[in-house]
N, C-alpha and C positions, 0 to 999 in steps of 0.2 A: 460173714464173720464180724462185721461193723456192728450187728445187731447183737449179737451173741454180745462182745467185747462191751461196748460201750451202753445201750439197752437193755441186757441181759436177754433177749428175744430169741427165741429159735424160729426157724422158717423152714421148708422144704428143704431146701440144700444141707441144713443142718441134721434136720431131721433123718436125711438118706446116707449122709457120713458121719454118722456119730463115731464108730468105733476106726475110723481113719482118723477123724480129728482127735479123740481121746488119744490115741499111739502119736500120732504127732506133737501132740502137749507133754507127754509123760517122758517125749524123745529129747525132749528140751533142755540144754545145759546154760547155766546163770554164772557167769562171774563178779562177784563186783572187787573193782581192783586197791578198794582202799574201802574196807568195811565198817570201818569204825563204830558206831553204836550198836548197825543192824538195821538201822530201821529200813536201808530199800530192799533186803533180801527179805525181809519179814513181810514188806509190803507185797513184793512178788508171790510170796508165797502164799499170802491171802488170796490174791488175783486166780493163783492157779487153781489153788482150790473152788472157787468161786465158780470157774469157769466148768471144769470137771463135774462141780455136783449139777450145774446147768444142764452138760452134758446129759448126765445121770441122774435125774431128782430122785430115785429111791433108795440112793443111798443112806444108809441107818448111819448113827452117829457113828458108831464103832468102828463101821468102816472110813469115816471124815478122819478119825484120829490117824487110822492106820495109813491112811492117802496119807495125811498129813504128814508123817514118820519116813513114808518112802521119798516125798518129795524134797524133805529134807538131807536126806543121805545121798538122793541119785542124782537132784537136779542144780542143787543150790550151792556156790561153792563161793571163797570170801578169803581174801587176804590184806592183810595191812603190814606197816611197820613198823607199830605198836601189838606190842601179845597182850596189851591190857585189851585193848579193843577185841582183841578177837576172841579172848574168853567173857567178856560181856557180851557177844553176840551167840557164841554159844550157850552162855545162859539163858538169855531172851529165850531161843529156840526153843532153849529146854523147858521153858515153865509155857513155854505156846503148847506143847505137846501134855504136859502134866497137865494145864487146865481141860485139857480134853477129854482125859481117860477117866473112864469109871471109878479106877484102882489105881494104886501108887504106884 
């Protein structure tokens, strides 16, 4: 996994649990307890993605956006004590996913 993560390299082991390791990523819940602008759940979210299309290089874009949509909804969660911050983080999200899609 050292390779995968930090290399982006697959090996044997990666190669014979892909689809253990992909359920085990997608199993994955994120908090961050003070969200503020966004930028670590957005970094995360890059990360997962990253990791996933590793997993799966033939993924077509459409499918990246749609990964990217779920991974937002099921894995990544965010609270602060300001609602200004958290509606700018749910904006970020939102134009991370606009910039991906074909269509509006």
């Amino acid at each position: 996994m050292y390779n995968l993560i930090f290399h982006a390299k697959t090996d044997d082991f990666i190669s014979q649990n892909t689809t253990t390791l992909t359920h085990a990523i997608k199993s994955l819940k994120i908090l961050d307890p003070s969200l503020g602008s966004g930028a670590f759940p957005m970094g995360l979210l890059n990360e997962i993605l990253r990791i996933l299309h590793l997993l799966n290089p033939t993924m077509q874009a459409q499918d990246i956006a749609a990964l990217k949509r779920e991974i937002i909804q099921k894995q990544i969660y965010g609270i602060d004590i300001d609602a200004d911050a958290i509606e700018i983080a749910k904006l970020r999200f939102w134009l991370s996913i606009a910039v991906d899609e074909d269509t509006p």
